[in-house]
SERO-4910 file (N, C-alpha, C, O; in steps of 0.05 Angstrom, whole numbers):
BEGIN
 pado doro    nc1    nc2    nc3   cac1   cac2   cac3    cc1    cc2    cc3    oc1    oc2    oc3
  Unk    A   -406    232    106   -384    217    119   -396    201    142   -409    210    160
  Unk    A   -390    178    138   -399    154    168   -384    160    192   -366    177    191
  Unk    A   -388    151    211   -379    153    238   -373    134    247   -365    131    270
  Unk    A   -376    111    228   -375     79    236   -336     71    230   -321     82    214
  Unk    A   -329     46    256   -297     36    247   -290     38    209   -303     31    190
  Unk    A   -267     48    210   -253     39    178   -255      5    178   -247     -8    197
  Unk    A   -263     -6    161   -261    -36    160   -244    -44    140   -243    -28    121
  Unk    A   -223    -72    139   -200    -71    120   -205   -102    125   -209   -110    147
  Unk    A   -205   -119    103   -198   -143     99   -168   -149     80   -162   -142     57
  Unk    A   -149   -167    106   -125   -167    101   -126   -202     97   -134   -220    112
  Unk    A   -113   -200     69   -120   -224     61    -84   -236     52    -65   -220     53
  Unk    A    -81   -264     44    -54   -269     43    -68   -286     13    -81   -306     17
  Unk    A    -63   -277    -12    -69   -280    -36    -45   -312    -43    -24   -314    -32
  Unk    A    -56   -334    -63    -38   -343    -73    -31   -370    -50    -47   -377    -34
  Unk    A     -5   -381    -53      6   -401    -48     29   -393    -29     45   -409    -21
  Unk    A     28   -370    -24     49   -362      3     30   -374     33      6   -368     39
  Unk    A     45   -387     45     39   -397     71     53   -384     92     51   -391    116
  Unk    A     70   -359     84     78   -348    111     59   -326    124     53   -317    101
  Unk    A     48   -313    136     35   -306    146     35   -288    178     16   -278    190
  Unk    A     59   -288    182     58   -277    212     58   -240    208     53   -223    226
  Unk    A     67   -233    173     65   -207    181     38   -197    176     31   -175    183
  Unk    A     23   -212    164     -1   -204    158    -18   -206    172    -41   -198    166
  Unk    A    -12   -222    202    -18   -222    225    -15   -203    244    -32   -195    260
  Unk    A      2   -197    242     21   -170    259      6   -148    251     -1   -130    266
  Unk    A      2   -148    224    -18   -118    209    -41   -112    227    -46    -93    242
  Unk    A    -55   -137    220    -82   -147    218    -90   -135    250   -113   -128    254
  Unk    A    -67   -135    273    -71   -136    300    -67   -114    305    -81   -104    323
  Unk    A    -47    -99    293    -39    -63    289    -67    -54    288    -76    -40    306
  Unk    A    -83    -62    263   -104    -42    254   -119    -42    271   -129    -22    280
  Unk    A   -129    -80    284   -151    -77    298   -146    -60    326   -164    -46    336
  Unk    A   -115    -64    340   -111    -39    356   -108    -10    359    -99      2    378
  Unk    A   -118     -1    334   -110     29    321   -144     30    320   -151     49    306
  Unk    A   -166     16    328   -190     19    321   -202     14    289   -221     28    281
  Unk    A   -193      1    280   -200     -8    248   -210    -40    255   -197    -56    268
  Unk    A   -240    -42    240   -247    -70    243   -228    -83    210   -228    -79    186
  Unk    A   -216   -100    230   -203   -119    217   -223   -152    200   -228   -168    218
  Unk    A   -230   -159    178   -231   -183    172   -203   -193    157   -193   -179    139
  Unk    A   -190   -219    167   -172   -237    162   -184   -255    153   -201   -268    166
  Unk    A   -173   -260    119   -187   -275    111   -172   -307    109   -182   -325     95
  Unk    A   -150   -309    121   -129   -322    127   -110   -335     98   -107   -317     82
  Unk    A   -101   -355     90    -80   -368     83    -90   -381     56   -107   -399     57
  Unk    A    -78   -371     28    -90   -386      4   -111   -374     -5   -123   -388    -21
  Unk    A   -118   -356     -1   -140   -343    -20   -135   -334    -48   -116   -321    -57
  Unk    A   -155   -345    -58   -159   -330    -84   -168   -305    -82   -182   -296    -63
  Unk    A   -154   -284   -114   -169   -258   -122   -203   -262   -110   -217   -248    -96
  Unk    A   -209   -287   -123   -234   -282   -128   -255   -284    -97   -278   -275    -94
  Unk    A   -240   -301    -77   -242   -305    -51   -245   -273    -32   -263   -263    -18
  Unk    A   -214   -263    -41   -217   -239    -34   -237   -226    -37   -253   -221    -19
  Unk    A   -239   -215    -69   -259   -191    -69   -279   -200    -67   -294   -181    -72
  Unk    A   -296   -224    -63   -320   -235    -47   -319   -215    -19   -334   -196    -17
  Unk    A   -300   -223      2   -303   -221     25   -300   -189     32   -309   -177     51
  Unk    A   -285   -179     11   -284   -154     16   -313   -135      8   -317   -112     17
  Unk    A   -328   -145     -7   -355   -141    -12   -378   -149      3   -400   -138      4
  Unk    A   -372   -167     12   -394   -179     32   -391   -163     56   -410   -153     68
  Unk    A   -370   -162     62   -356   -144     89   -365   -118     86   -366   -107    108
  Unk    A   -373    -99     64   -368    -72     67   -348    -59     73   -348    -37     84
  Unk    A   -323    -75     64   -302    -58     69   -289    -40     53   -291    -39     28
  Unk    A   -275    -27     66   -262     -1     56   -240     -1     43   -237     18     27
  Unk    A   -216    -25     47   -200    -28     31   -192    -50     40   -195    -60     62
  Unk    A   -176    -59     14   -163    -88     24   -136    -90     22   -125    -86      0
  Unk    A   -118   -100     50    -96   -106     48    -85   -131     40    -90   -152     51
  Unk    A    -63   -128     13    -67   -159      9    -31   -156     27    -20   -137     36
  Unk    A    -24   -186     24      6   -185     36     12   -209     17      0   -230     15
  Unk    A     35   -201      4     47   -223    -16     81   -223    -15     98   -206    -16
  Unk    A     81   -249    -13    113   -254      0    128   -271    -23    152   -271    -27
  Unk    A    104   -289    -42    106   -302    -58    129   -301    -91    142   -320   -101
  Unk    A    127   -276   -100    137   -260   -120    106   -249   -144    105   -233   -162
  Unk    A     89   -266   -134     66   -261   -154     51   -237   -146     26   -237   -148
  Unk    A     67   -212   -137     51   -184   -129     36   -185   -159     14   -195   -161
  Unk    A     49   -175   -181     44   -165   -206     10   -181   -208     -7   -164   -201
  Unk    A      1   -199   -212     -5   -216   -218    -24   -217   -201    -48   -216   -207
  Unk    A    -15   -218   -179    -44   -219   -156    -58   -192   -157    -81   -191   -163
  Unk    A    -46   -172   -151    -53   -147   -145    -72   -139   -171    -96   -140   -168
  Unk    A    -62   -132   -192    -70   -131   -208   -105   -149   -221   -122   -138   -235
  Unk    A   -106   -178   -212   -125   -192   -220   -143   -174   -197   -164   -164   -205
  Unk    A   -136   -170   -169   -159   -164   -143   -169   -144   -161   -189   -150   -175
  Unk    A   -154   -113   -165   -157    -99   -183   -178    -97   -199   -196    -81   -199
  Unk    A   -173   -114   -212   -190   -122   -239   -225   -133   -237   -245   -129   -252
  Unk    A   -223   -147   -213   -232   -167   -198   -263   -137   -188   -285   -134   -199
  Unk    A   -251   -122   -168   -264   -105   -152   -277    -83   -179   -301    -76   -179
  Unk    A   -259    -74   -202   -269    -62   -223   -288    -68   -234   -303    -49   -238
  Unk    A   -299    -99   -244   -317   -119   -250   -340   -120   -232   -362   -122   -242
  Unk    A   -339   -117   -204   -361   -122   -191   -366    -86   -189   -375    -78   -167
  Unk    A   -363    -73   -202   -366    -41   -193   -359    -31   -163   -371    -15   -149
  Unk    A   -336    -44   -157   -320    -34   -122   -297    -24   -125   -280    -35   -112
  Unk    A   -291     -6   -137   -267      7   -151   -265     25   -123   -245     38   -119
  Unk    A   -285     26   -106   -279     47    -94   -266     38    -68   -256     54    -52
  Unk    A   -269      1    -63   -257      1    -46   -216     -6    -46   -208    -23    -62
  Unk    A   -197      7    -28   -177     18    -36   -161     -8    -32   -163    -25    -15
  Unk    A   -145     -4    -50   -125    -41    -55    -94    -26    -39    -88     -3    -45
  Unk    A    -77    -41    -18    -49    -35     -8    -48    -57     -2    -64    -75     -1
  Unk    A    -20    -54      5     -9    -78     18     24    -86     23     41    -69     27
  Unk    A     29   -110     22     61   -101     25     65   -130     19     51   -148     11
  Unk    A     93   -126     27    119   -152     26    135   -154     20    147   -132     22
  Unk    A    151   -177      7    179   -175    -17    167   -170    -37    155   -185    -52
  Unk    A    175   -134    -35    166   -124    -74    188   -113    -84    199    -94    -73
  Unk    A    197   -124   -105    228    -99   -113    213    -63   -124    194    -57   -139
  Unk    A    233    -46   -106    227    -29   -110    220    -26   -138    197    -20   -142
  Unk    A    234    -28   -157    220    -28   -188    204    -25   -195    202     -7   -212
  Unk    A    174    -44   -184    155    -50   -179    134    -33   -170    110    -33   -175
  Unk    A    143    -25   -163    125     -6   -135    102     11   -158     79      6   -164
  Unk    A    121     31   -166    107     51   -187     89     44   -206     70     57   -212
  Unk    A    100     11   -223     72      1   -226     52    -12   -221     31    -15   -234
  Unk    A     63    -24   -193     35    -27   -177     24     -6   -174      0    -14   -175
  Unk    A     22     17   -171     14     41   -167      2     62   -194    -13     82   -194
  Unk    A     14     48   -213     -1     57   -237    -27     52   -242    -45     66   -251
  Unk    A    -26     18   -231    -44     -5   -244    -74      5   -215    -99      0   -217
  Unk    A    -60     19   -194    -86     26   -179    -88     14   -151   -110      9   -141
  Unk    A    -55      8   -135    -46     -5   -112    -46     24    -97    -31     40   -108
  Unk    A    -57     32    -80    -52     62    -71    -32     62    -59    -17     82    -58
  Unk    A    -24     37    -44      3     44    -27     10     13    -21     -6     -6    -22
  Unk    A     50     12    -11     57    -15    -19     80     -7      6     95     13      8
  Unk    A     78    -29     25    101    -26     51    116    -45     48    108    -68     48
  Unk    A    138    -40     44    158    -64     40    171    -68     64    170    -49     79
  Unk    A    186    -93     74    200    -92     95    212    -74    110    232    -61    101
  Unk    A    201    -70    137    217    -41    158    200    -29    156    205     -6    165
  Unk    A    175    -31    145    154    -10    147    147     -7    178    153    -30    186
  Unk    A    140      4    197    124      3    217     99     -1    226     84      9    210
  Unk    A     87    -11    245     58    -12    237     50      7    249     26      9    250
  Unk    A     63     25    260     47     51    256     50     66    243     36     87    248
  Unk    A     67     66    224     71     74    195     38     69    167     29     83    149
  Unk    A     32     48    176     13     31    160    -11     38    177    -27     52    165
  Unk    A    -15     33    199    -38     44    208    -43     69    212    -65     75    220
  Unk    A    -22     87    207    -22    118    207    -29    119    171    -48    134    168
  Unk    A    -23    113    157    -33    119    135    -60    103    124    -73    109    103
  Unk    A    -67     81    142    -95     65    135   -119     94    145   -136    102    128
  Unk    A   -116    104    168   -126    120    178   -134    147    162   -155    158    158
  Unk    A   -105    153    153   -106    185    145   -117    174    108   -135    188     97
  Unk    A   -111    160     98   -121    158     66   -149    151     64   -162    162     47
  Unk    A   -161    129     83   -179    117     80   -207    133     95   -231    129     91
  Unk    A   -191    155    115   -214    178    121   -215    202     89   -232    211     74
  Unk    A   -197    204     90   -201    218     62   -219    205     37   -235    219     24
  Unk    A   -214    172     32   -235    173     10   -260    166     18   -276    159      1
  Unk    A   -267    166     44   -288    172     55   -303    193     51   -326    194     42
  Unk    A   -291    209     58   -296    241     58   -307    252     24   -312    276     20
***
């Protein structure tokens, strides 16, 4: 087990341009002691799991407001499987219909905050899951 910050690149996947909660995250974690990379606005899957590999990070938060969770999540997924980084952990949040949730969570989303989450809700669980698959 390292002794080094959890590192999380929180990225805003796709053609959604809103951005302030993934800002708000991004500032939770880095104040909860988690090195934050923001990879900011319009990224691609493939943008993403670049940076989340280059980075050494530990998991990546995506935030999707767009309706293309299914779709995005799933390609990062796929994306990190391909480069052999399965291990680093995919969450995230936004407008997801609950519906949804369980199979994002099939497909290998460990966890999904939908609106009213807290951020110390999210950074209490970035903490407690992400020391665990450390461990």
């Amino acid at each position: 087990m390292t002794n080094s910050p959890l590192r999380v690149v929180v990225a805003k996947p796709g053609l959604d341009g809103h951005d302030r909660g993934a800002k708000v995250v991004a500032r939770a974690l880095r104040d909860a002691g988690v090195e934050v990379i923001y990879t900011g606005l319009h990224q691609t899957p493939e943008q993403i799991v670049e940076a989340a590999i280059q980075e050494d990070a530990d998991a990546v938060g995506l935030s999707v407001l767009s309706g293309a969770h299914m779709t995005l999540f799933r390609k990062v997924i796929d994306l990190l499987a391909a480069r052999d980084a399965s291990d680093i952990v995919v969450f995230g949040g936004g407008i997801i219909p609950e519906a949804d949730i369980p199979l994002l969570q099939e497909m290998g989303v460990a966890q999904i905050f939908t609106p009213g989450a807290t951020t110390g809700e999210i950074t209490g669980w970035v903490h407690e899951h992400l020391a665990r698959a450390r461990a």
